[in-house]
N, C-alpha and C positions, 0 to 999 in steps of 0.2 A: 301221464301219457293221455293225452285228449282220444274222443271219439273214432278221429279219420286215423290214427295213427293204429289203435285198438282194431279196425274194420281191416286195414289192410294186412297187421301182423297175425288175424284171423285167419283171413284169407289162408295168408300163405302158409301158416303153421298147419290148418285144421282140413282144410274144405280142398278134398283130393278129386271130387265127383260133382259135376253142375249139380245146382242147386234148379233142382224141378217142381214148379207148383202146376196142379192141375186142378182148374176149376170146373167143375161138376155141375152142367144146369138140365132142363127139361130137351130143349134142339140141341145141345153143343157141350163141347169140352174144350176151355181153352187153357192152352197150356204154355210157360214159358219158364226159360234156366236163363238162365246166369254161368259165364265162366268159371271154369274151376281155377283158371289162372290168374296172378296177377299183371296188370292192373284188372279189375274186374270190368266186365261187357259182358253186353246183350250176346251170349250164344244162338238160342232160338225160341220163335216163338208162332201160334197159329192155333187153327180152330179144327177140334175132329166134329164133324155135322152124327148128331144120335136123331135118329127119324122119330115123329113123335108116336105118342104112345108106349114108348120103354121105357120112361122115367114119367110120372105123375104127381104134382105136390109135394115132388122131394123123393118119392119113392119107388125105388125102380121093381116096377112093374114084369119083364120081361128081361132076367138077368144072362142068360145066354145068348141075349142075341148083343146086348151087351160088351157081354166077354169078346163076342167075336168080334164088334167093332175095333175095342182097346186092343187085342193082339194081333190085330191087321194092323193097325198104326204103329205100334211098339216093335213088330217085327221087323217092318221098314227102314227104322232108324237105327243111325250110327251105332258104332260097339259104346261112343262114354255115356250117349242114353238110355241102351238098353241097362248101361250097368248101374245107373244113377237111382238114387234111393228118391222120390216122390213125395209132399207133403198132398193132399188132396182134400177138396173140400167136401163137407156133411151140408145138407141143405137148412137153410135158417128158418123156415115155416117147423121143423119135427124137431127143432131145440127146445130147452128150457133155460134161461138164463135167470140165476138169484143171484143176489148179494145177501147173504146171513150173517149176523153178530153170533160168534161164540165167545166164550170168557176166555182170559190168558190162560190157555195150556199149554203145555208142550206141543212144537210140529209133531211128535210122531200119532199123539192123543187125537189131533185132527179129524185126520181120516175116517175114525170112531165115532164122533161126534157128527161129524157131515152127514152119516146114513141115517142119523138118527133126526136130522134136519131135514133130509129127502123128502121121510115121510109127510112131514108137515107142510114140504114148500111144493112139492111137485101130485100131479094126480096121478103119478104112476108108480107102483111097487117097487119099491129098491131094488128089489131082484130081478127086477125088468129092465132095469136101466143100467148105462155106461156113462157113467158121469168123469168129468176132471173136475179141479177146484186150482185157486190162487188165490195167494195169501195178499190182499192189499194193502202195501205201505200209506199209510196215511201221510196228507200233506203237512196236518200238525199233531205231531205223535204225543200226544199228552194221554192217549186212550186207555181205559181200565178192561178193555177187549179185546178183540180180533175181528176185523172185518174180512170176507174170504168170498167171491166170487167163483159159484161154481154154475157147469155148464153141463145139464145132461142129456140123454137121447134114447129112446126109446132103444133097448138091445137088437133088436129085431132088424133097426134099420142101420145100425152100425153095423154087426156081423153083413147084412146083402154089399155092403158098399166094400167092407172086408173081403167078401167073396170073390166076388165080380174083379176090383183091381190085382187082387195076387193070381187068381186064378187067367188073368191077362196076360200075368209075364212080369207084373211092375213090385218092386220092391218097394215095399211100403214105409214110409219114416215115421207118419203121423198124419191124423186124422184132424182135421180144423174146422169149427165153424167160421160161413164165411165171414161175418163181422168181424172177426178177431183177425183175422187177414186182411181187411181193409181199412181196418183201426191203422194194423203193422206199415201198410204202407201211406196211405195219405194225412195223418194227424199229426200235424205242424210239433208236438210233444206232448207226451202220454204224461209226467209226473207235474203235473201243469194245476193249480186254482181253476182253470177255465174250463169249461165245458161245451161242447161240441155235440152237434146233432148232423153225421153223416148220411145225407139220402143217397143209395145206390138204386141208379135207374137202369132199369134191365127189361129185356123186352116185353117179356111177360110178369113183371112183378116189381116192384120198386121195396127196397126195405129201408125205415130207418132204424139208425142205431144211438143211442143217448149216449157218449161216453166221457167220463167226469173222474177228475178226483184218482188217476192210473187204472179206470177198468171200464169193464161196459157195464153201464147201469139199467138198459132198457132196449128192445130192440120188438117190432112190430113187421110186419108184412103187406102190402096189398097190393090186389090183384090188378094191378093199373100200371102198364109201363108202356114201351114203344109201340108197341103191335096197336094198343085199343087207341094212340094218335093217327096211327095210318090208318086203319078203319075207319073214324070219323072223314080224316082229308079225303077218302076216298068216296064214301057217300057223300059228304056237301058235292065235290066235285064230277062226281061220276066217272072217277077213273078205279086202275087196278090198283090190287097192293101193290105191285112191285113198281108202279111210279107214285103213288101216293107216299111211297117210303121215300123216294129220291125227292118230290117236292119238299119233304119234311125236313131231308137232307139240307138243303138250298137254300129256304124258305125259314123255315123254324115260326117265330115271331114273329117276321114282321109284317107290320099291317099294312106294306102298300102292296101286295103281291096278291095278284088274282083280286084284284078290287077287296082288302080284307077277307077273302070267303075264306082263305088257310087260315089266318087268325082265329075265324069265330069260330071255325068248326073246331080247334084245338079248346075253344075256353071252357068248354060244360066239363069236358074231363080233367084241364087243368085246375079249375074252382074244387072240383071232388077232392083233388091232389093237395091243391092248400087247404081244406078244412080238416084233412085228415092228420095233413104235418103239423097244423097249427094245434090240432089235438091231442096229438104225440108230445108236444112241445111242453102244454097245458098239462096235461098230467102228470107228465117228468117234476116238474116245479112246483105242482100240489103235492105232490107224494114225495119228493126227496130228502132220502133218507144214508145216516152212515157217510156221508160226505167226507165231513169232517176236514174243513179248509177249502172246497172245492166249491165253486159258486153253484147256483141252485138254480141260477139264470143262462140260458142258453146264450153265448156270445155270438157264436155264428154257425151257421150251414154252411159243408164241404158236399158239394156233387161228384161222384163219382159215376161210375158205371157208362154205358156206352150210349146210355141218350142224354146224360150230361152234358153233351154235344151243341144239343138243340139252343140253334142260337134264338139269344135273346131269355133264356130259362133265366140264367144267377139276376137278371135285372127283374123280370115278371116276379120269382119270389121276395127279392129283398124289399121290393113294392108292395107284395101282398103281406108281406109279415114282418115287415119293420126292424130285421136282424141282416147286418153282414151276412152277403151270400157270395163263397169263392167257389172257385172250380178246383179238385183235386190237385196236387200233379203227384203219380204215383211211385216216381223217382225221386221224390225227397230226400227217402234215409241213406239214399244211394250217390246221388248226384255228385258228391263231394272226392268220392273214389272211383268213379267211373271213367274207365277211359276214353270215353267221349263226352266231352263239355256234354253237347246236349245229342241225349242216345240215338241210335240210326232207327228210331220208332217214333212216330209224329203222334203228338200230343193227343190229338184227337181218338186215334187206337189205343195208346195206351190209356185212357180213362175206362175203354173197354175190356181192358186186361187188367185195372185194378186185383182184385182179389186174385187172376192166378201171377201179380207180381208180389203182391202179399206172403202167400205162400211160399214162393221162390226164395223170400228174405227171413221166412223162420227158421232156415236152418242158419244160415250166416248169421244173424243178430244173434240168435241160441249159444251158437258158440261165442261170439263178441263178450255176451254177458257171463260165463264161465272163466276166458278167461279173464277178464277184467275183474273178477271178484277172487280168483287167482293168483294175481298182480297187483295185489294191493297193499 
């Protein structure tokens, strides 16, 4: 039984309740499902506005006032959303991502061993932390080990995100970080030789993520996304934010607009941007390690996020750094079963909805891969 045949007998066997991902940032939450029915489609999607100062560097700061944003929204909607289980995302600045070798034990010995890696791989006390792990199938299994990527977070800041969403109303499926949600939806294929470095540009922060060989091998953060473009376009130019964001809009690249002044005033923080990807890039391929069949060389940059937009970006980097540069599409794993050729969501939104259609697809793929391993 192929893939599409697998995704739809999923469907219809397993997934009773849209599939709801909620992505979790500092201004906003956006949220999007998927039909419980088949053929599958876009049920809904859209943004709750969190006013700033209740969420800080990942950390929510002010969690009642919070809760009461989330159970104003969740009380409003339909009876199958309220009753829909949620995957939601943990912030990627308060993660720790390793890859560790252990020797061939037993899975259940695992578990054992990984806290006993914590200690060494993370600066935070085991007992402090809530970590997952996965077991990485190697591309050429000839290994006298185990490679195992696990993923941890400070306990403190799991339980408030725990807090905050049950105490909303939302029933909880699973806790994700965002990388691992935008791995799910825009990575052409995960058990792949090639290696991929996805930048997600986001208003306030852009992250990349190294990911090679079926895992994430690397992932960084900074503090440089849409917001600090429109602040520049608006000092060169002397306008507000709220038109220096729609020039950015319109405009993006290109250099004949407004005599180049959009252009130049974008380049000081776009040059930051490439020395720091190109640095990400650099040290992934000095330090790569545990591959094992997977190239060591970055094929190409995938933009996601919602200033992935900005025209004329994939041409500005593929120039600056001499790698294939594509744009997302976040309907990949989906496109094939979706009851609309192309979804009633224009491309351009959905690169902004990346990671909450990520999450949407963990539960459906989750179950895809149970029973396929069921079915064999």
């Amino acid at each position: 039984m192929n893939m599409k045949e697998f995704i739809l007998q999923t469907i219809d066997q397993f997934v009773r309740s849209p599939s709801l991902g909620l992505d979790i940032s500092e201004r906003n939450a956006k949220y999007f499902s998927f039909t419980s029915v088949k053929p599958l489609s876009i049920d809904m999607f859209g943004e709750i506005e969190i006013p700033e100062g209740i969420i800080e560097q990942g950390e929510i700061k002010k969690e009642q006032e919070l809760i009461r944003i989330f159970a104003l929204w969740h009380t409003k909607q339909p009876r199958h959303i309220r009753s829909a289980y949620i995957t939601a995302s943990v912030p990627e600045e308060k993660s720790f991502v390793r890859v560790i070798q252990l020797p061939k034990i037993k899975k259940r010995e695992i578990a054992l061993a990984i806290r006993w890696e914590l200690e060494a791989n993370v600066p935070i006390p085991p007992d402090q932390l809530i970590y997952d792990y996965e077991i990485i199938e190697p591309i050429d299994d000839h290994l006298s080990h185990v490679d195992v990527s696990i993923t941890a977070f400070p306990k403190s800041i799991i339980e408030s995100y725990v807090r905050v969403l049950t105490q909303a109303g939302f029933k909880l499926s699973a806790l994700e970080l965002e990388s691992q949600a935008i791995i799910r939806s825009c990575v052409p294929e995960l058990h792949t030789r090639k290696t991929y470095i996805v930048v997600d540009m986001g208003r306030n922060r852009t992250s990349f993520i190294i990911f090679s060989g079926d895992a994430i091998r690397f992932t960084t953060t900074i503090p440089l996304g849409g917001k600090t473009l429109e602040e520049n376009i608006a000092k060169e130019l002397g306008v507000s934010i709220d038109e220096a964001m729609e020039i950015k809009k319109e405009s993006g690249l290109d250099r004949r607009v407004q005599d180049g002044k959009v252009f130049s005033s974008l380049i000081p923080a776009l040059s930051v941007f490439v020395d720091e990807l190109r640095r990400s890039i650099f040290f992934y391929q000095d330090h790569a390690t545990h591959t094992h069949g997977a190239e060591s060389i970055v094929s190409s940059v995938i933009l996601s996020g919602g200033d992935a937009n900005l025209l004329g970006i994939d041409t500005y980097l593929a120039s600056a750094l001499k790698i294939p540069v594509i744009v997302a599409d976040p309907f990949m794993r989906t496109r094939s079963v979706l009851a609309e050729p192309i979804p009633a969501m224009s491309p351009h939104i959905a690169l902004s909805f990346t990671t909450a259609i990520g999450l949407a697809l963990r539960q459906i793929l989750t179950q895809t891969r149970s029973f396929a391993q069921q079915n064999k």
